[in-house]
Structure formats: structure tokens, C-alpha cells
C-alpha positions as CSV (number, residue, x, y, z in Angstrom):
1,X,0.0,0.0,0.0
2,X,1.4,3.3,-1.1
3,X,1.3,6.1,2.0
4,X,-1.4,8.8,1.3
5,X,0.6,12.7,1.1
6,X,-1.5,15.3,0.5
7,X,-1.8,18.8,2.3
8,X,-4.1,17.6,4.9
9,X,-2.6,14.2,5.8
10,X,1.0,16.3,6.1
11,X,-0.2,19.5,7.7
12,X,-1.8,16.4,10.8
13,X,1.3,14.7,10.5
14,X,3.0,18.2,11.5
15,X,0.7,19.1,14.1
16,X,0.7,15.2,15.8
17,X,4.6,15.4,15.7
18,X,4.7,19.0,17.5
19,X,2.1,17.7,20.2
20,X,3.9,14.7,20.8
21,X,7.4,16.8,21.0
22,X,6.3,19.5,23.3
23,X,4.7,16.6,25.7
24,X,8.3,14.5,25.4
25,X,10.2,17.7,25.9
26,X,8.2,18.7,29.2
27,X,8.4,15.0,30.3
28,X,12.6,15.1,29.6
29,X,13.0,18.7,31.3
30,X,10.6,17.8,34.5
31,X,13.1,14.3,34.8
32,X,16.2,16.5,34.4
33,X,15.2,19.6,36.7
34,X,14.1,16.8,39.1
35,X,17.5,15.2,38.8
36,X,19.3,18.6,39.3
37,X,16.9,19.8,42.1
38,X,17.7,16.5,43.7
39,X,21.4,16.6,43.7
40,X,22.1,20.2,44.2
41,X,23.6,20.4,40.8
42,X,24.8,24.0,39.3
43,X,27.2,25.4,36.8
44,X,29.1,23.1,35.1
45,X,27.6,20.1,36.3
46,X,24.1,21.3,35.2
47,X,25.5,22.1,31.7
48,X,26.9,18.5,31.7
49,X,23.9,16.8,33.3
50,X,21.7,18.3,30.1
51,X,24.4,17.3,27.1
52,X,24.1,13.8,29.0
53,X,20.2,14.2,28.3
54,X,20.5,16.0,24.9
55,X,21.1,12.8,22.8
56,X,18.6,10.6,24.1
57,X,16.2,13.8,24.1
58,X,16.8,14.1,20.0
59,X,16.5,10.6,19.9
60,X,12.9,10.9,21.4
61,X,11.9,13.4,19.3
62,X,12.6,12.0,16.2
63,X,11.0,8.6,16.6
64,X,7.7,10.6,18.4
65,X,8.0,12.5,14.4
66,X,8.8,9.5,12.8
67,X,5.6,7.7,14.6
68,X,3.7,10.7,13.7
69,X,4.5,10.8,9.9
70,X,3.5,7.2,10.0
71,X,0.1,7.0,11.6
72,X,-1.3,10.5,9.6
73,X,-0.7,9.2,6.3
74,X,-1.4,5.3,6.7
75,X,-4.0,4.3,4.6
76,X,-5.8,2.2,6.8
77,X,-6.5,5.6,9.0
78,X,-8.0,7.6,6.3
């Protein structure tokens, strides 16, 4: 089955995605100001502490767009 693109399944797609991203970024940045409240951490360590959750973060975000893209223009949802 060939994936259905037009205007409307894309400009979903986009919207989905950006939801999804803004609800994964909140639930990342609640765990790491948790983690930093926690442990007293400032400065340095704090800058360090979020390049440690940077690559899982992009990681994150693009399967939550990647899953997005899929479901929106899947035939079997239109």
C-alpha cells in the first residue's frame, strides 16, 4: 500500500509530531530539573547533566516524528 501525502494528511502529520514533541520535551525537562533539584547540581555540572540528556532527548523526538508521519498518512487511518 502506497502512504497517502496530501496537504491535509502532512499539515496532521506536522501538528501530531509537535504535540507529541512538546509533551516528550516537558516530560525530559521535568526528569532533568528533578534530577538537578535532587542533587544540588549548578554550573558546570548542570550544563553536563543536560548534554548527558541531549542525545537521548533528539532521539525521542525523532521517533515521536517519525511515529507521527507514519500514523497520519497510513491508509488504513484515512
Amino acid at each position: 500500500m502506497q502512504r497517502i501525502k496530501t496537504f491535509k494528511t502532512l499539515t496532521c502529520a506536522v501538528a501530531a509530531a509537535c504535540f507529541l514533541a512538546v509533551q516528550a520535551a516537558i516530560c525530559i525537562g521535568t526528569l532533568y530539573w528533578a534530577i538537578a533539584a535532587t542533587l544540588r547540581i549548578e554550573g558546570t555540572a548542570a550544563i553536563v547533566l543536560g548534554a548527558i540528556f541531549a542525545l537521548p532527548s533528539a532521539y525521542v523526538l525523532m521517533v515521536v516524528t517519525r511515529m507521527a508521519y507514519d500514523a497520519e498518512t497510513d491508509p488504513a487511518n484515512q
